[in-house]
C-alpha positions in Angstrom: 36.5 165.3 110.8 34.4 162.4 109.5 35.3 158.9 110.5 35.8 157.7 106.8 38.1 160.8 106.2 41.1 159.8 104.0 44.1 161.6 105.2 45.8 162.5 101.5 49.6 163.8 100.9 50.6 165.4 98.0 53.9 165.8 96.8 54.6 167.8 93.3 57.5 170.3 91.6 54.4 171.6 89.3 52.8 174.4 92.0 50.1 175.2 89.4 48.9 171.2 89.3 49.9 170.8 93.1 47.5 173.6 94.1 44.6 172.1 91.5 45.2 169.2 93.3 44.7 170.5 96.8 41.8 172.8 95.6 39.7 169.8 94.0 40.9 167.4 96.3 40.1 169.0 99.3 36.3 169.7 98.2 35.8 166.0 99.0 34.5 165.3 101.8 35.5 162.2 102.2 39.8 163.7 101.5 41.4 165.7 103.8 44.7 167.3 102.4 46.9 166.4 105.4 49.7 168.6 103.6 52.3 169.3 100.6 55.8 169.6 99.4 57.5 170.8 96.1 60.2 168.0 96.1 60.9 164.7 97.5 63.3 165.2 100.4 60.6 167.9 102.1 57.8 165.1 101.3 59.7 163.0 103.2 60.8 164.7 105.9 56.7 165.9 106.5 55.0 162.5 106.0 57.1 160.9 108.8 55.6 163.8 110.7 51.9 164.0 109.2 51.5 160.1 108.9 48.8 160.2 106.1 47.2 156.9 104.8 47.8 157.9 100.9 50.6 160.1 99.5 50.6 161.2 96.0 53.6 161.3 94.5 54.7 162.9 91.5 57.1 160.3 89.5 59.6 163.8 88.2 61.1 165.7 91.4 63.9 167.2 92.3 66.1 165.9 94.7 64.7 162.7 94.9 62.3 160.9 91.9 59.5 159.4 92.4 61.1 156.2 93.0 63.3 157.0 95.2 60.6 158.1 97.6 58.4 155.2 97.1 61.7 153.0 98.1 62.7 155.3 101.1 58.4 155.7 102.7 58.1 151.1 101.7 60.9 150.7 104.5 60.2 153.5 106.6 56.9 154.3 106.5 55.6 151.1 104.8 51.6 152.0 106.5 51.6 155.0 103.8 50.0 154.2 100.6 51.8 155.7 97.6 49.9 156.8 94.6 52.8 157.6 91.5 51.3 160.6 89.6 52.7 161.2 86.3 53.4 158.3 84.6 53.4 157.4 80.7 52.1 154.1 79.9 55.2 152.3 80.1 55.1 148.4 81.5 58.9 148.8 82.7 58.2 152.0 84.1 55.0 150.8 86.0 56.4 147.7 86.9 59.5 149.5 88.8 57.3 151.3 90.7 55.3 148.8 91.7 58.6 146.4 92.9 59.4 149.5 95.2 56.6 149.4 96.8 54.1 151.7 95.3 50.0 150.8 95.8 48.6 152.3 92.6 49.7 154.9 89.7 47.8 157.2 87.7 49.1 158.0 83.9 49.6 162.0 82.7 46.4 161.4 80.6 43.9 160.2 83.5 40.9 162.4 84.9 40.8 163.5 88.1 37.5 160.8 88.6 39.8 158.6 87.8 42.3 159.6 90.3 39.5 159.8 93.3 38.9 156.5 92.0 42.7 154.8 93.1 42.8 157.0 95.8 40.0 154.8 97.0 40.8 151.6 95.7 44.3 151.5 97.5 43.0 152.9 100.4 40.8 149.8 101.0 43.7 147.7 99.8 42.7 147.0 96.2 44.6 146.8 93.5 44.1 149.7 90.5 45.9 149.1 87.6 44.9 148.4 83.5 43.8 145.4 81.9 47.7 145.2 80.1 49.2 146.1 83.1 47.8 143.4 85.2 48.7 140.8 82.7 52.2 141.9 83.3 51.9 141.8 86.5 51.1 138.0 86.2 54.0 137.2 83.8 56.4 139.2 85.9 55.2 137.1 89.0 55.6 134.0 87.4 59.1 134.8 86.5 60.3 135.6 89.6 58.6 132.4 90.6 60.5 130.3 87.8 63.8 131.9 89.4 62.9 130.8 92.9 61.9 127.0 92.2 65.4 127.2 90.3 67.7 128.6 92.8 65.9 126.4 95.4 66.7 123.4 93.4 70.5 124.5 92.7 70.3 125.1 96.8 69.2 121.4 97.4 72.0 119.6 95.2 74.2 117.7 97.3 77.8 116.9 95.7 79.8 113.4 96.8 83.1 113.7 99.1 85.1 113.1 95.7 83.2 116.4 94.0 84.1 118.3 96.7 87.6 117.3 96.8 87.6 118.3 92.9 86.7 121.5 93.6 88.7 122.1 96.6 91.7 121.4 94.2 90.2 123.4 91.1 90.4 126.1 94.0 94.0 125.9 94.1 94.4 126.4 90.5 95.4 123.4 89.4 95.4 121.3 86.4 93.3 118.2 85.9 96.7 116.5 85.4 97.9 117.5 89.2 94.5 117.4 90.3 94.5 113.1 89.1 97.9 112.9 90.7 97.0 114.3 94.4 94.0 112.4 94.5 95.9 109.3 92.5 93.1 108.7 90.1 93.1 108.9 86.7 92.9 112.4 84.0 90.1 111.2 82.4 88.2 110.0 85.6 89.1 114.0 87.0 87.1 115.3 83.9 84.3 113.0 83.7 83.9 114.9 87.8 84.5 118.0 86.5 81.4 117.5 84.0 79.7 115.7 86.9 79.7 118.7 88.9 78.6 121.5 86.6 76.2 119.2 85.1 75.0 118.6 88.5 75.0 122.5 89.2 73.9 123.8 85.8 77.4 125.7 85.4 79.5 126.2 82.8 82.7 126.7 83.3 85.3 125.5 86.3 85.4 129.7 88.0 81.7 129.1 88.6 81.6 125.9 90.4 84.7 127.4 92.6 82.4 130.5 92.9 79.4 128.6 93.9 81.3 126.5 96.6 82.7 129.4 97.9 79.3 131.3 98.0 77.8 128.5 100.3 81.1 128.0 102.1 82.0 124.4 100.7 85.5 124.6 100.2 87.6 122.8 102.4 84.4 120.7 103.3 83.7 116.8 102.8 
């Protein structure tokens, strides 16, 4: 076996397409076929065993989909590069495969070139994807990056002794009324706290501020 040998799984319901695949596959001599299964739980169960570098995955099995393996080999067998084979171009579609873990996807309509192509792209770590795709890529990472810098900031707002006391009581379930009584200030100066605090916490209503309190284990806290 040569040293630059890429040790290739391939898993695929479609016996006529799995057995093209091993047949042309196999006739490069930098590929070695390390093995096959017909569904996801027996491609599974014989790449924990086989330990190939790339598996090929076919996104429509029985048992388990294509996603489902690519979830179950990122956490178990996160060394194996996964290749989804199947898919229609779809940005959602991609895009969930790549946020469980998969390294590279080819669409029904692609040539087998352009297959031998990823295969060797992801197996020396590159990224394979469309022009589209990868703008997507970008969009989607600068959401999730929005979303960060925004919980981070809710995470670092720091609410006064009196705030915390107003929503220890709004735990209770009390009115502002009782709420100005118990802490012998005035209605109005229990609202303007109330605003105060989901202004403060970018809330919007008096269950969420109790939720997020409870969440970071505030209540009862000064």
């Amino acid at each position: 076996m040569s040293k630059a040998s890429i040790r290739i799984f391939i898993a695929d319901d479609n016996c006529l397409l799995l057995e093209g695949l091993v047949t042309m596959l196999g006739e490069k001599e930098d590929f070695i076929v390390a093995g096959t299964a017909p569904n996801g739980l027996k491609a599974l169960e014989q790449i924990k065993d086989l330990r190939p570098e790339v598996a090929l995955i076919d996104i429509g099995m029985p048992d388990k989909d294509g996603l489902e393996v690519i979830q179950a080999l990122h956490q178990d067998s996160p060394e194996v590069k996964v290749i989804i084979l199947g898919l229609i171009d779809l940005t959602d579609e991609i895009m969930a495969c790549i946020e469980a873990g998969a390294s590279g996807y080819v669409l029904k309509e692609s040539s087998f070139d352009h297959l031998v192509e990823t295969i060797q792209s992801v197996h020396r770590n590159e990224a394979f994807c469309s022009p589209r795709m990868a703008a997507s890529l970008f969009s989607r990472i600068a959401e999730l990056t929005s979303a960060g810098r925004t919980q981070t900031s809710l995470d670092s707002v720091k609410l006064t002794g009196r705030e915390l006391d107003v929503i220890n009581l709004i735990a209770e379930g009390i009115s502002n009324k009782e709420i100005a009584r118990r802490l012998f200030i005035e209605t109005q100066t229990v609202k303007n706290h109330v605003h105060n605090i989901l202004e403060k916490l970018q809330l919007h209503s008096r269950f969420e501020a109790v939720q997020y309190a409870r969440e970071r284990k505030l209540l009862n806290k000064k």
